[in-house]
C-alpha positions in Angstrom: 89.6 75.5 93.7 90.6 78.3 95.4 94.0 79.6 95.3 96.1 82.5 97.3 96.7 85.3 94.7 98.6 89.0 95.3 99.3 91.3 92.6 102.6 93.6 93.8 104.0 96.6 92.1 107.5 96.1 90.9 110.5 98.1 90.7 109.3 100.9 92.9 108.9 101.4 96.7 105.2 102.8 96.2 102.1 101.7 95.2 100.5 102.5 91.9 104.2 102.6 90.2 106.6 100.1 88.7 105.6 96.8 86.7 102.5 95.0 88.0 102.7 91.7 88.2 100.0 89.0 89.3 101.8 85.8 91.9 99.7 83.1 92.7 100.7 80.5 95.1 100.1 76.4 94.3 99.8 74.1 96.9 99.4 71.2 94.2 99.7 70.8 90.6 97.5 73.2 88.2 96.1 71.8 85.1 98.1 72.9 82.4 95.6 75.0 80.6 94.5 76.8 83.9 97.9 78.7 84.2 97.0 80.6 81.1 93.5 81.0 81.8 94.3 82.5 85.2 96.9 85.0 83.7 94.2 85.9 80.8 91.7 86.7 83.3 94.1 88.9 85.8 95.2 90.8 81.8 98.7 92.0 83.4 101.7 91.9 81.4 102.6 88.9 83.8 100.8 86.7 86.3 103.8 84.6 88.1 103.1 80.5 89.6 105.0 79.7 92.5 104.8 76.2 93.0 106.5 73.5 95.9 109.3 71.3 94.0 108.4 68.6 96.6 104.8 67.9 98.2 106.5 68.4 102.0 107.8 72.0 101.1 106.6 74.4 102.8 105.7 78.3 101.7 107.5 79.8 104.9 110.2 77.4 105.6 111.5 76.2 101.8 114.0 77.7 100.0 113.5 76.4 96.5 110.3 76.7 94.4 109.2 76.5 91.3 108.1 79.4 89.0 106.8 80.1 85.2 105.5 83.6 84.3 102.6 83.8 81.6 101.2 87.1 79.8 97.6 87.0 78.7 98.7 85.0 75.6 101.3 82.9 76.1 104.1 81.7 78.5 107.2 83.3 78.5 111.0 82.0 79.4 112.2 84.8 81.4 110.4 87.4 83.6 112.7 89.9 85.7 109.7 92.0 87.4 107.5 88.9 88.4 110.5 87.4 90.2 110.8 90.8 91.8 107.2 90.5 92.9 106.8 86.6 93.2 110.1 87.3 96.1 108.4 90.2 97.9 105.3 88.3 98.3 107.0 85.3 99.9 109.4 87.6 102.1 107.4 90.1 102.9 103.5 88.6 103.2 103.9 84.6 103.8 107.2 85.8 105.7 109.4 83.3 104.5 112.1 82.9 107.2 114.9 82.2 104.6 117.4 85.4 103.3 118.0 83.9 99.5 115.5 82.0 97.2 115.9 79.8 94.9 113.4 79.5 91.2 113.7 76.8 88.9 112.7 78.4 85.9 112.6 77.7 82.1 115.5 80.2 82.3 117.9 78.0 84.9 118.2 78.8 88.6 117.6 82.1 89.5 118.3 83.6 93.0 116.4 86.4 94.6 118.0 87.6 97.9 117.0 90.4 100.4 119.0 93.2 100.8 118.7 96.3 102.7 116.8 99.1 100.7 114.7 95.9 98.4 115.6 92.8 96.8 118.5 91.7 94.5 117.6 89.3 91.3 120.5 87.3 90.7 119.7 86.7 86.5 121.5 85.8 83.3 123.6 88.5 81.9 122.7 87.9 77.7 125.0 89.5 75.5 123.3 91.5 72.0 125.0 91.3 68.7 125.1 94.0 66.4 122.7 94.2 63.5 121.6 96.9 61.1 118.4 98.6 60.4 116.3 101.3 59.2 113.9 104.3 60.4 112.8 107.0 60.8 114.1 108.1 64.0 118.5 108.9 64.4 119.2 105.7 65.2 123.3 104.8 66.8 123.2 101.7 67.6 121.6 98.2 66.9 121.6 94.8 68.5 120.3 91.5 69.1 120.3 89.0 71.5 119.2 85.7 70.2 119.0 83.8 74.2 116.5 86.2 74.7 115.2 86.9 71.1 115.2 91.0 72.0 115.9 93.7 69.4 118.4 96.4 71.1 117.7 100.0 69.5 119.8 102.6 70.6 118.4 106.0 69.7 121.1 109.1 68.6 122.8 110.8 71.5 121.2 113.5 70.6 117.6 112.9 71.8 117.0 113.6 75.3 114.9 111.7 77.8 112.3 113.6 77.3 112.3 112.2 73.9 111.9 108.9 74.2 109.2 109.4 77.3 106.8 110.6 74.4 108.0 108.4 71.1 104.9 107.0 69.6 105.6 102.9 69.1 103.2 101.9 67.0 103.4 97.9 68.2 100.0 96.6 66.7 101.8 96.6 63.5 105.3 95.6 64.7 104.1 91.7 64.7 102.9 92.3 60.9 106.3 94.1 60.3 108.7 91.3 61.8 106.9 87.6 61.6 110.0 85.6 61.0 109.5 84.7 65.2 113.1 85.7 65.6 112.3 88.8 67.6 110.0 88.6 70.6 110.9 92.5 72.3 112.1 95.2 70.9 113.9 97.6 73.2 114.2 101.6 72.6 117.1 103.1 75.0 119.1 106.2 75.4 122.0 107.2 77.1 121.7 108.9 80.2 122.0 112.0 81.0 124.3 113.8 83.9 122.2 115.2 87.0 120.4 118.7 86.5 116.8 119.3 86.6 115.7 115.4 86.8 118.2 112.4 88.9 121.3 111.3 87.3 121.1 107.9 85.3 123.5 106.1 83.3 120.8 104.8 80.9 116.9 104.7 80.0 115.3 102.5 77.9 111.4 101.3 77.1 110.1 97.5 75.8 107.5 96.7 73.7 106.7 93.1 72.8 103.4 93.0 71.5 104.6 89.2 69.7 103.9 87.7 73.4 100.7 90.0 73.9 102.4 93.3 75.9 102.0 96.4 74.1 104.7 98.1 76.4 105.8 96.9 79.5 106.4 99.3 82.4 109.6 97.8 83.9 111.2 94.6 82.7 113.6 92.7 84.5 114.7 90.2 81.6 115.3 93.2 78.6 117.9 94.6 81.5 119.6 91.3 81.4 120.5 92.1 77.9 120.5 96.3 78.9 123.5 95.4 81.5 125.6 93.5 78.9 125.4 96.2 76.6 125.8 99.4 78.5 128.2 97.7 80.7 130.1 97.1 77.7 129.5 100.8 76.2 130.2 102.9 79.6 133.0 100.7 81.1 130.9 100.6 84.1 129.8 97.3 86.2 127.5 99.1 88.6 124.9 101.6 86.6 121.5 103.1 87.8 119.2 102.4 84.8 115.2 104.0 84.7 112.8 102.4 82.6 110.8 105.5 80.6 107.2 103.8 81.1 104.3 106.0 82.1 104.5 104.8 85.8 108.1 104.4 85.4 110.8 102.6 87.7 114.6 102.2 88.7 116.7 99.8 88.8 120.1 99.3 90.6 122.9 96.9 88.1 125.6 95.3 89.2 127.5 93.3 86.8 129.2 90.2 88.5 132.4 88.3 87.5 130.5 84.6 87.1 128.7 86.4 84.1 125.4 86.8 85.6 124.0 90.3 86.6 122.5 91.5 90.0 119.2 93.7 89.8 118.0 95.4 92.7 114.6 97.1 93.0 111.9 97.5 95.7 108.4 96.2 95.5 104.2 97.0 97.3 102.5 94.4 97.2 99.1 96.4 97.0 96.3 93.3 96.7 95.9 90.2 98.5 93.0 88.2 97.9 91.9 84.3 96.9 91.7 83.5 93.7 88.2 80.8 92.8 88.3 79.2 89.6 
């Protein structure tokens, strides 16, 4: 079996930056057990399937495919940065001749649509509830979102970016520390900071889910889903320019919409194109 494969960098206009993420194209039906076999081998925080809903569909002409994401361990319900990727690579190397895709996912319908400086996610918008906890570090704010199963940490005003850029998360014990399997992410963020020295953003944040086999995640599509709701909510703003505090690091473009979903813009280099034998 041999099978078209691309790993693109997401979130970033340049190679080598942004979230990685693995897209494979299927022309026919994968056994079960291969998805997760492929996605151990490739070892990135997500490989993406895109597969045809219907055996006459076509890669280039279609508009509507299917797509699950899987990390090395196990599949996951929502992946913002695969989409990213999954869209780039049919728009940009099998030159898909359509200007909006559809996915069915395990997450509903979502829509990725071309735009003029990248491409726009059109994704749930998953509001966090707050909760209450304890640790060391000046903590402001705590919340959860149980669509998503994300833990929201807000970290004092007081800390700077440069303080969450070199926090140490220890997450091989955080899956010892919370079990219960109501928390799958946790999510450190910060309020941003006006322009000076580094680019103005309204809002930084890192993810760690180590419960679904990702240490930390560079750039992450679905914990913005819940990051939009709550700084949305927080800075009375409906458009926001978040950055994701990751060592390769990316930006993000929000735009809250009235139907209560959230568009999420960001560029994408596909940097590897190859055929996959298994």
């Amino acid at each position: 079996m041999k099978l078209p494969i691309f790993i693109a960098d997401a979130f970033t206009a340049k190679a080598f930056y942004g979230n990685p993420a693995a897209v494979c194209l299927l022309e026919n039906k994968l056994d079960e057990d291969m998805h997760q076999k492929i996605a151990r081998e490739m070892n990135l925080s997500e490989t993406a399937f895109i597969r045809k809903l219907h055996p006459t569909d076509d890669f280039t002409q279609s508009s509507r495919f299917g797509l699950r994401w899987f990390t090395p361990v196990s599949e996951v319900p929502l992946c913002g940065h695969a989409t990213l990727a999954s869209a780039a690579v049919l728009f940009h190397k099998i030159k898909n001749v359509n200007s909006t895709l559809t996915f069915v996912t395990l997450s509903g319908e979502l829509k990725a649509r071309k735009a003029e400086d990248g491409i726009v996610l059109d994704l749930p918008l998953y509001p966090a509830q707050p909760q209450t906890a304890i640790g060391d570090t000046v903590v402001q704010d705590v919340r959860y979102s149980p669509d998503t199963r994300k833990l929201l940490v807000r970290l004092s005003d007081t800390y700077d970016r440069s303080f969450l850029e070199k926090l140490k998360v220890n997450t091989q014990n955080l899956p010892q520390v919370e079990k219960t399997g109501k928390v799958k992410g946790l999510i450190l963020t910060l309020k941003g900071q006006p322009a000076g020295q580094t680019q103005a953003f309204d809002f930084y944040s890192r993810y760690f889910a180590p419960w679904v086999g990702v240490a930390e995640d560079p750039v992450t599509g679905s914990a913005h889903a819940v990051l939009s709701s709550y700084w949305s909510q927080q800075l009375g703003k409906k458009s926001m320019h978040a950055f994701q505090c990751s060592c390769r690091g990316g930006e993000l473009e929000i735009s809250l919409r009235s139907d209560g979903r959230v568009d999420i813009r960001g560029g994408a280099a596909v940097v590897l194109e190859g055929t996959l034998t298994a």
